[in-house]
DOTORTI-771681 format. One line per field, with one value per residue (C-alpha): residue in one letter; x, y, z. Coordinates in steps of 0.1 Angstrom, whole numbers, plus 5000, padded with zeros to 4 digits. Example, Ala and Ser with C-alpha at 12.3 -4.5 7.8 and 13.67 -1.06 7.14 Angstrom:
code: (a	s)
px: (5123	5137)
py: (4955	4989)
pz: (5078	5071)
END
This chain:
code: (x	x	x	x	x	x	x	x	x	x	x	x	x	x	x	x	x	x	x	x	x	x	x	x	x	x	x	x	x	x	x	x	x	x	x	x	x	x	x	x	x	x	x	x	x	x	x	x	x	x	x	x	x	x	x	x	x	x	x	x	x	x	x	x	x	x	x	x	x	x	x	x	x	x	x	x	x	x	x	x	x	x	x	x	x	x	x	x	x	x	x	x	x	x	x	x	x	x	x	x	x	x	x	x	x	x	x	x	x	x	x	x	x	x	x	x	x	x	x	x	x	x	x	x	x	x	x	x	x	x	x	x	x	x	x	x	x	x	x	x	x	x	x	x	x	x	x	x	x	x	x	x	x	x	x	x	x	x	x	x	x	x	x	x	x	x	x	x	x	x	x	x	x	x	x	x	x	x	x	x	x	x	x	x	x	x	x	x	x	x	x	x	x	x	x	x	x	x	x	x	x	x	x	x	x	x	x	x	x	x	x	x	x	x	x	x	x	x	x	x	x	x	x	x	x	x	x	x	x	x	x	x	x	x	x	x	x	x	x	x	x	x	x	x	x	x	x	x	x	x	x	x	x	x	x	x	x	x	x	x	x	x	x	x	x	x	x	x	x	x	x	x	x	x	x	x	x	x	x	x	x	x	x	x	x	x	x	x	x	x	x	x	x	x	x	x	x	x	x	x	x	x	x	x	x	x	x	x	x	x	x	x	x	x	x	x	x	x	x	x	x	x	x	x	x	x	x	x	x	x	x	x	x	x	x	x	x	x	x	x	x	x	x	x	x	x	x	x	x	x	x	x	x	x	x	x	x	x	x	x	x	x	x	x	x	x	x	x	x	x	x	x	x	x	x	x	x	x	x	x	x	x	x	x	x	x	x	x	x	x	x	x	x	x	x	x	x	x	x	x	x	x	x	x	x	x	x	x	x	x	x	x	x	x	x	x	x	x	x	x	x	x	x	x	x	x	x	x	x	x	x	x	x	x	x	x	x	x	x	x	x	x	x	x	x	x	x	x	x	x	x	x	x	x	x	x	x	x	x	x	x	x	x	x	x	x	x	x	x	x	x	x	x	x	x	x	x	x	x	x	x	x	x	x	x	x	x	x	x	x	x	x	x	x	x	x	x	x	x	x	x	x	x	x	x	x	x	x	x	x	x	x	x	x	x	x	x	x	x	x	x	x	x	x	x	x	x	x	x	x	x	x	x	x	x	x	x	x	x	x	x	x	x	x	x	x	x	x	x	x	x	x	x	x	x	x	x	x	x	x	x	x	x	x	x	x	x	x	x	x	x	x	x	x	x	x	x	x	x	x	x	x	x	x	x	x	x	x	x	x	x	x	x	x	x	x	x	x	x	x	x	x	x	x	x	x	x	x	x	x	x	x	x	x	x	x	x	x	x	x	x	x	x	x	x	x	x	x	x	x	x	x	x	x	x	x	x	x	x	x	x	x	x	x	x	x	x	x	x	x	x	x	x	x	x	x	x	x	x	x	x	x	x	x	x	x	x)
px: (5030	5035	5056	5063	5059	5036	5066	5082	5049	5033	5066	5061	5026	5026	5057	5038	5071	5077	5072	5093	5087	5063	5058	5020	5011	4973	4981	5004	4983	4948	4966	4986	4959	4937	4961	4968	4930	4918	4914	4925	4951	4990	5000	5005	4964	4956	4972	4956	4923	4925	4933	4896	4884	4894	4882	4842	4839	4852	4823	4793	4798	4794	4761	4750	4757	4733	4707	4712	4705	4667	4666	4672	4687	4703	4709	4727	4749	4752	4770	4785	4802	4812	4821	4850	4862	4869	4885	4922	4938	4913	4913	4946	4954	4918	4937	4975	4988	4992	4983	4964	4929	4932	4932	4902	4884	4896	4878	4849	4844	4848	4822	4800	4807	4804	4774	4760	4772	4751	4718	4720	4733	4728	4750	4784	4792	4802	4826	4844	4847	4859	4886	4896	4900	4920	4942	4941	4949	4986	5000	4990	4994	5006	4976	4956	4976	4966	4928	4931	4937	4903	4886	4901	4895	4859	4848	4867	4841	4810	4815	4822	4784	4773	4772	4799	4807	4847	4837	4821	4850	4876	4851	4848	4884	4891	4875	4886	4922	4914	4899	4921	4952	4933	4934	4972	4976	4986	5018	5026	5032	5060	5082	5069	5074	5107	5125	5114	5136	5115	5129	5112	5125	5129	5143	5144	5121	5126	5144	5127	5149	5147	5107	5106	5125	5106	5069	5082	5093	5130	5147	5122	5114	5155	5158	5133	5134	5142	5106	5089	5070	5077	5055	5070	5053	5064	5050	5015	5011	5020	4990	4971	4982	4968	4928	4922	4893	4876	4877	4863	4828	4833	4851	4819	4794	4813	4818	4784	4770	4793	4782	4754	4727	4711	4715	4690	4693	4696	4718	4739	4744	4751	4775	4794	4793	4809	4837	4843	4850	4877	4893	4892	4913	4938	4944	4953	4976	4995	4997	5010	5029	5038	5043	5046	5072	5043	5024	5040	5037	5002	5004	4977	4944	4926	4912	4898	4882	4862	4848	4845	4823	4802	4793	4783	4759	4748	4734	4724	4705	4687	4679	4668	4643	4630	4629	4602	4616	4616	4641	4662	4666	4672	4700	4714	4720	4736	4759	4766	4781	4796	4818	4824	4835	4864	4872	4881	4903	4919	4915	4906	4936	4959	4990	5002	4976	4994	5019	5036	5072	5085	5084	5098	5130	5130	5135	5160	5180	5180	5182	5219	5228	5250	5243	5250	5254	5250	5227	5231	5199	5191	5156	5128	5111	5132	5143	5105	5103	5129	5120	5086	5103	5126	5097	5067	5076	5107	5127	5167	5171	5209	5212	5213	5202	5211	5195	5228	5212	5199	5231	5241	5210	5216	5177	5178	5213	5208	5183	5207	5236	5215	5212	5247	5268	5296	5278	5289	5319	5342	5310	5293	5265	5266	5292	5286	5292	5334	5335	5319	5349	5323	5332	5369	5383	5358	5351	5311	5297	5283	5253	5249	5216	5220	5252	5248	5242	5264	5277	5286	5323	5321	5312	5335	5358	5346	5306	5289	5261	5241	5204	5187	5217	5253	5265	5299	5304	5318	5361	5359	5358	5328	5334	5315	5288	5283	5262	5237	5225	5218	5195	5179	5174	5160	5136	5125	5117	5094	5074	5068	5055	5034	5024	5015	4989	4985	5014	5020	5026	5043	5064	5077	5088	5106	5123	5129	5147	5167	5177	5185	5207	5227	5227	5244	5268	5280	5285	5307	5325	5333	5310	5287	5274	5263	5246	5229	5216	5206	5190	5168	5157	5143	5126	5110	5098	5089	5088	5076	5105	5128	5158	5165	5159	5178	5210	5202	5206	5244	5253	5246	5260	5294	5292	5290	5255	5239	5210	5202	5206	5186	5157	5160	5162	5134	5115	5128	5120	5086	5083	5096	5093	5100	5135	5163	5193	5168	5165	5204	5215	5188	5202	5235	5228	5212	5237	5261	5239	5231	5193	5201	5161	5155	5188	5176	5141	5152	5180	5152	5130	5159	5167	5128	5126	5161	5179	5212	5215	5249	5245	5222	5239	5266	5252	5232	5268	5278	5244	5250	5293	5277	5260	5288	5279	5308	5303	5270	5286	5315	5287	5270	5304	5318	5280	5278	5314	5306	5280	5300	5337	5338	5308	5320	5308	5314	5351	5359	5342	5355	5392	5382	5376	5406	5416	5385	5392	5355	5351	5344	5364	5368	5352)
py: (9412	9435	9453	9492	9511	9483	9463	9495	9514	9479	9475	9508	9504	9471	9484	9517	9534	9566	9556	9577	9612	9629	9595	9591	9590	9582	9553	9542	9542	9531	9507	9491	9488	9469	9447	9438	9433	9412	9376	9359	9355	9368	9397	9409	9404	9417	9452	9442	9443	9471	9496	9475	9485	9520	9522	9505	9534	9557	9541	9545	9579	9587	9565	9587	9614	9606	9600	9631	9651	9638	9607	9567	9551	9513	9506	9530	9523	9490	9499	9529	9502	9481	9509	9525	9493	9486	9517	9513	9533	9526	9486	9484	9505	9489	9458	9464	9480	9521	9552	9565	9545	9570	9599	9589	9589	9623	9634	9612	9628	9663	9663	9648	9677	9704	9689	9689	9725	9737	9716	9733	9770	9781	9752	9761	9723	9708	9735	9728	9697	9707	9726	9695	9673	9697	9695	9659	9663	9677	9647	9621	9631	9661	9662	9668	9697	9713	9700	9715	9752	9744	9741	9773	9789	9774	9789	9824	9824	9812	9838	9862	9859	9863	9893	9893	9916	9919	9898	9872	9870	9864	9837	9819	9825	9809	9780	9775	9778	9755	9722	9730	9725	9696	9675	9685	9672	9638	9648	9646	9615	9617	9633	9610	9578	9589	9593	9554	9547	9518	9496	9513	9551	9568	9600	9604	9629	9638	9675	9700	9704	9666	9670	9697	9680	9649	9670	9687	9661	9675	9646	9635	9668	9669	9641	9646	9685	9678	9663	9687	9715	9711	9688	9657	9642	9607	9617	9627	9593	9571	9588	9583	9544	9544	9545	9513	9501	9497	9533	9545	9539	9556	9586	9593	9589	9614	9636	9640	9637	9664	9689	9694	9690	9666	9665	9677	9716	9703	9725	9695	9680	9713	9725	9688	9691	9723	9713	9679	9701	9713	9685	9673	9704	9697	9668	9669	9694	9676	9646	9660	9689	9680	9644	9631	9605	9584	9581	9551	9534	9541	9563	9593	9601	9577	9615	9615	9584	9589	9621	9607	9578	9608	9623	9588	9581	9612	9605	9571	9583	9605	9580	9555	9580	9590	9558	9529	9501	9474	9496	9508	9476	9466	9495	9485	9450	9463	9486	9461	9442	9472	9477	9444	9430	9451	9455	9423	9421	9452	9466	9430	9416	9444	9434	9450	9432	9399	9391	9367	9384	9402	9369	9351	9375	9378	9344	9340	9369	9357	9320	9328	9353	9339	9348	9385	9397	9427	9436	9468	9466	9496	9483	9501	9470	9445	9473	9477	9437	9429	9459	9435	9406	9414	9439	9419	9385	9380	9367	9372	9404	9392	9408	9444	9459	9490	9511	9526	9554	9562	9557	9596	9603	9603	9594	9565	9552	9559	9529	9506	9523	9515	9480	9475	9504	9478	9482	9522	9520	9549	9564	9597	9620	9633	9605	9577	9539	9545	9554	9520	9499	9470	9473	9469	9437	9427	9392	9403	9386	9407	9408	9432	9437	9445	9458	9492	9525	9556	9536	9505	9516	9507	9475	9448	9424	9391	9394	9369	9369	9345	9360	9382	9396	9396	9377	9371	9346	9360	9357	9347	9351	9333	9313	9328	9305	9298	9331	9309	9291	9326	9328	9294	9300	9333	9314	9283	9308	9324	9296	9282	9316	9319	9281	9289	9316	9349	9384	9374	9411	9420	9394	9400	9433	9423	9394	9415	9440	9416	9403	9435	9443	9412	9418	9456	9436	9411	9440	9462	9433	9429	9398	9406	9374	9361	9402	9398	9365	9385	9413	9388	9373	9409	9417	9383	9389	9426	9437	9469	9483	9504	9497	9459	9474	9499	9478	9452	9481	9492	9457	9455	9489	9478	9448	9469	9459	9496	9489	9465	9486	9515	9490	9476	9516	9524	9501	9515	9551	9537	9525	9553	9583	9610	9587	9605	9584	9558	9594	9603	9567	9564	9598	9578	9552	9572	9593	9566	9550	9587	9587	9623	9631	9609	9620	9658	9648	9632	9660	9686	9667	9664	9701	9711	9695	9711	9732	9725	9689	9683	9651	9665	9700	9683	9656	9686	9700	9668	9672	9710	9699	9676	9696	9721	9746	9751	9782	9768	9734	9752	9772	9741	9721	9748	9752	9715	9715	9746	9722	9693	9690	9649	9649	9629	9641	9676	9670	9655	9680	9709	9692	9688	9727	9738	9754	9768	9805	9818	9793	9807	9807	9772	9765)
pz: (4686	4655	4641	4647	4679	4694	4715	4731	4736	4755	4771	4788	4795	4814	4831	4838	4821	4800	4764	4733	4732	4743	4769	4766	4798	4793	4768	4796	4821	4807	4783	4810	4833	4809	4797	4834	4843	4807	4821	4791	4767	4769	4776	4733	4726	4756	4748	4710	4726	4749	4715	4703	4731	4733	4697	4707	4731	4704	4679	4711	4711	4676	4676	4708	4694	4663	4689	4712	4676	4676	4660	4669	4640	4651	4610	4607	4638	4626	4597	4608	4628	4596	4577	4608	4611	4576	4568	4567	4599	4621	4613	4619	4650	4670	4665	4676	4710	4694	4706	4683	4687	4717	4694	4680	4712	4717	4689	4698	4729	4713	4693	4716	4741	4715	4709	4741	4746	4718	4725	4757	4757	4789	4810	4810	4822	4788	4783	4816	4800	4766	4787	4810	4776	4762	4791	4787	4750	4763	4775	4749	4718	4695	4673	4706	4710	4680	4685	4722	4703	4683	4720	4731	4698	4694	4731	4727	4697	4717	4748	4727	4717	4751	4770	4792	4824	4833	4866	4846	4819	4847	4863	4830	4828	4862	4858	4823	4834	4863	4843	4816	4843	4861	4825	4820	4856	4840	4826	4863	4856	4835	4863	4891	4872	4859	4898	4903	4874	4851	4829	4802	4811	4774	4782	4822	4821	4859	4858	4846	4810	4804	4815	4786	4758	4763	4762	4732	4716	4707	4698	4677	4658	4654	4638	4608	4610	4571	4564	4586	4573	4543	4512	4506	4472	4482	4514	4503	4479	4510	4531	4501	4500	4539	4522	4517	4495	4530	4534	4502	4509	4538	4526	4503	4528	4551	4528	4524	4555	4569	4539	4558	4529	4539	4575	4602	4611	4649	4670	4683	4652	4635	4662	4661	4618	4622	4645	4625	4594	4612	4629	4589	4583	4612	4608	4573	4574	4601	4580	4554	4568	4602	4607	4570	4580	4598	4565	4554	4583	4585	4618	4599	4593	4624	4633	4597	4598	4626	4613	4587	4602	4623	4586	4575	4613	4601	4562	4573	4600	4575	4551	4574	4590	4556	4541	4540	4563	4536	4514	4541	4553	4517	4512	4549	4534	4500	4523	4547	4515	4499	4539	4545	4508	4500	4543	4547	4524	4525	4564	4587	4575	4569	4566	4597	4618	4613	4641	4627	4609	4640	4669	4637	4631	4666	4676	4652	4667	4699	4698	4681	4705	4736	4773	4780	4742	4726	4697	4675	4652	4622	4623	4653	4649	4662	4689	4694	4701	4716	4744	4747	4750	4775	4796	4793	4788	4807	4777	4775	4798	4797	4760	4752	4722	4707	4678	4661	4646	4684	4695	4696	4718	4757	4762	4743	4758	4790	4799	4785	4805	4835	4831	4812	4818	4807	4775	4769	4782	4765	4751	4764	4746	4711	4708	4678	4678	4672	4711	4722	4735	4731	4693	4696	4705	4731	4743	4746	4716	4691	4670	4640	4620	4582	4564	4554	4569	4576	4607	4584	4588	4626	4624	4639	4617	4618	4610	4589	4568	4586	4583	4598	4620	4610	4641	4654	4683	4716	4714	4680	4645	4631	4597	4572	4552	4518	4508	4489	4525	4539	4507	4510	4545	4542	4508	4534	4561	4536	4522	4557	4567	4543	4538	4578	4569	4576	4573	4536	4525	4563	4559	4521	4529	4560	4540	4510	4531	4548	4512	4495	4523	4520	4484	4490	4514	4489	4459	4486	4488	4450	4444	4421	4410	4447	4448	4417	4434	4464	4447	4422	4457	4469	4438	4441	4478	4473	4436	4445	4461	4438	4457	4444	4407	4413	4422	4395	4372	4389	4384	4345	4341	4359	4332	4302	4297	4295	4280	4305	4333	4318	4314	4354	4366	4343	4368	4399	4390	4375	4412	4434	4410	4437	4448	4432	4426	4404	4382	4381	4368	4341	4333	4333	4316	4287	4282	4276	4250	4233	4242	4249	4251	4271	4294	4291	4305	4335	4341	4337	4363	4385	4388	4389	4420	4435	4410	4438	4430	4419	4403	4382	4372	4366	4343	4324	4321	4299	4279	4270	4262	4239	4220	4220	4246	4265	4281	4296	4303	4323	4347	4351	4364	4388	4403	4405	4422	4445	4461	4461	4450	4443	4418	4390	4361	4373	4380	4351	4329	4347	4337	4306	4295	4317	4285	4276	4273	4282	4309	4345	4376	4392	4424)
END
């Protein structure tokens, strides 16, 4: 089981459940019934190999679709077939229970239709289909959605060509309206399923407002209304972190196998090119405008790589067919090397492939938790395994577990209410974790993943730092360890992990988080020695997180030792240079050691990015008082107080030039 979506999403599909917005009900349904009718190994690979499987079809049509143009090419199948499943997103979702080796079947099938619509003109029969998949496209995914507007769009353009009588329009029309209904049919489903109540019932999609909010997604698109539509730099480099060396030699045969230069003039294979280019299109913009949350976790640009792997059928094919056998056999073998070499490295065992972190943290959570506790996790993952353990494998359905920053969401509490409604006692919607009676005095025990978050100040007295979950026994206050065993437990679990083989890098950033946040616990406790400890252990498990840097540098600066900390948060903006807070304490720390160009560059950068940052109008305020200013200084303190009244510098500044005579009014 990985990590992710994959425990909730093959929760709800062996339970034949409503997944998280918008509920999937074709993932659910085909997914589920695979993993149900495999013959062989547990439940977890089975869903593994139904994605696989979902992604072979996906791989068939492409290689048909070559063929239908004219020409038999099995080479270039053959490594067509390397090259997909080398390529970063594909190689990992084909191997882990997702939704989106689905969405590359979609577009699969697309172009195979448009291609059969344009090798034959006159039959109206792949457009029917064209419409039914775009009905389809409605209740899986929202990339579909937009894809489904390309089908619409794409046949508006082709009946427009054709001579077209009112009665005929409203024909067409007809049965376009008809299949395109039949294919949205399935979101039946998500009504239908929801009245028998499943375990797995994100969102109780049964009336017709719930129905509509799940669809649409609301709660989803409220949460991260911040990120959407709008470029994220940090954003954009993650989706660009997502091509793997696997992919590159993909990437440039695609590219020029979908610009058409050296590609047959077939009418299928033109029609599918031209549709491909704009699925390319689509699907970038929503990665990078619509959904650029998922690009760190790898969720973007499957659509992409199987165009991409249709332009590359395409130039292969070409080659092969115009080539002497002896060297395209020869340049199949040198491809076959150039695929595989950097793909097995870098897309076979991706680090997200490798099961091994999640039933490891998990089994540490639960093997501490008494009967009938209750679990509040920060972390989707362990809420997304735990749902898998519980669902699928039977495994402690006594113990509830609660995402806290889910908590204000009826949809996500509701299930639990269901099965515990001791659990929410005193709480109702739009209400966070203070209203949870649970949390106050209760004799339930209590689990508590990590120390920090905006909820931090709700957590119950008594929590120790006993890795991975701040646990306190049921009636009781638990005696806290030694911090140092948390560490030494958390450093042994490591190196037998990875002694073990297999989810090195997974499990570094899972351990590196889990040691940063002990570290934040320990310095909000005053002790900065066993934080400095804990922070030095993150770095050392994931170096290229900014975070542990960062803190390093907070601790040296609290020390005196200024030049130290500039040089650790030198690092952590080196690492993360679109994270802000690295930017404002190297802007910090300059100042106090008068590297004032240095200060004024990363002020500058600051306020290019938002010229309403406070933290940095207020530190350029300093910067212009030094160098005598005032008037400018002053304007710079009241707008950096306007925005927010308790920024430091700001205030302090602002206090100082009280007597200022041209200063301007205060805030």
């Amino acid at each position: 089981m990985t990590t992710l979506d994959a425990g909730e999403l093959g929760a709800a599909a062996f339970e034949q459940g409503i997944a998280h917005p918008p509920g999937f009900p074709i993932f659910t349904l085909v997914n589920g019934g695979l993993m149900r009718a495999l013959p062989f190994g547990d439940l977890a690979f089975r869903g593994a190999v139904a994605s696989g499987l979902v992604a072979a079809v996906c791989v068939a049509l492409l290689a048909r679709l070559a063929e239908r143009s004219g020409r038999t090419a099995p080479s270039a199948g053959i490594l067509t077939l390397l090259a997909l499943t080398c390529a970063g997103p594909f190689a990992l979702h084909a191997r882990t229970i997702e939704v989106y080796t689905g969405l590359g079947l979609f577009v699969a099938v697309l172009l195979s239709l448009r291609g059969l619509a344009a090798s034959a003109p006159g039959d109206g029969r792949p457009w029917l289909a064209l419409f039914f998949l775009s009905g389809l496209g409605l209740g899986h995914h929202p990339l579909c959605r937009l894809l489904s507007v390309l089908i619409l769009a794409g046949a508006f353009l082709n009946f427009r060509r054709s001579p077209l009588t009112w009665n005929v329009f409203i024909r067409r029309g007809g049965a376009a309206l008809a299949f395109v209904a039949l294919g949205a049919s399935t979101l039946l489903y998500l009504p239908l399923r929801a009245i028998t109540s499943p375990e797995r019932n994100w969102g109780d999609p049964s009336t017709l407002a719930a129905f509509m909010d799940h669809f649409s997604g609301a709660r989803i698109r409220a949460a991260f209304a911040e990120r959407m539509f709008s470029f994220d730099p940090q954003a954009f480099s993650d989706l660009l972190d997502t091509l793997t060396p696997g992919a590159f030699p993909l990437l440039a045969l695609g590219l020029v196998g979908l610009s058409g230069l050296f590609g047959t003039q077939d009418a299928t294979a033109r029609a599918a090119r031209g549709w491909a280019r704009w699925v390319l299109l689509i699907d970038g913009l929503y990665a990078v405008f619509i959904n650029p949350m998922g690009n760190a976790d790898g969720q973007n640009l499957l659509p992409t790589m199987v165009v991409m792997g249709f332009g590359a059928l395409e130039i292969l094919a070409v080659f092969e067919a115009r080539s002497p056998k002896v060297l395209a056999g020869l340049a199949g073998l040198a491809l076959s090397i150039v695929f595989l070499v950097p793909g097995v490295r870098e897309g076979l065992l991706h680090p997200q492939s490798a099961g091994r972190a999640l039933p490891q943290a998990l089994a540490r959570l639960t093997d501490k938790m008494p009967p009938r506790g209750v679990v509040f996790v920060s972390s989707d993952h362990l809420a997304s395994g735990a749902a898998f353990l519980q669902v699928v494998e039977g495994g402690r359905p006594d113990m509830a577990v609660v995402v806290r920053q889910h908590v204000w969401d009826e949809s996500s509490m509701r299930p639990i209410g269901r099965r515990r409604p001791e659990v929410l006692e005193g709480w109702s919607a739009g209400q966070g974790l203070g209203s949870l009676k649970i949390l106050d005095g209760s004799e339930y025990a209590i689990g508590w993943e990590w120390a920090r978050g905006v909820d931090e100040s709700e957590a119950p007295e008594g929590l120790n730092t006993d890795w991975p979950v701040l646990n306190r026994n049921a009636g009781q206050s638990a005696v806290s360890p030694p911090f140092a065993e948390s560490l030494t437990s958390l450093d042994e679990a490591f190196e037998r992990a990875s002694t073990s083989g297999g989810g090195d890098e997974a499990l570094a950033g899972l351990y590196g988080g889990f040691a940063l946040d002990l570290g934040l616990f320990e310095l909000r406790q005053g002790r900065r020695a066993t934080a400095s400890d804990a922070f030095v252990d993150a770095v050392r498990f994931d170096p290229d997180s900014s975070s542990p840097w960062s803190n390093l540098g907070v601790i040296a600066s609290l020390e005196g030792r200024f030049a130290e900390a500039l040089a650790l948060t030198r690092t952590a903006a080196q690492l993360e240079p679109h994270h802000r807070v690295p930017l404002v304490n190297v802007t910090r720390y300059a100042l106090t050691l008068g590297l004032r160009d240095e200060a004024q560059h990363a002020v500058d950068e600051l306020l290019e990015r938002d010229d309403r940052d406070a933290d940095a109008l207020g530190l350029r305020g300093v910067l212009r008082a030094q160098a005598a200013e005032m008037h400018s200084a002053a304007e710079d303190f009241s707008a950096a107080l306007k925005i927010d009244p308790n920024q430091p510098e700001a205030r302090a500044g602002w206090d100082k030039l009280r007597g200022y005579p041209s200063r301007t009014t205060p805030p």
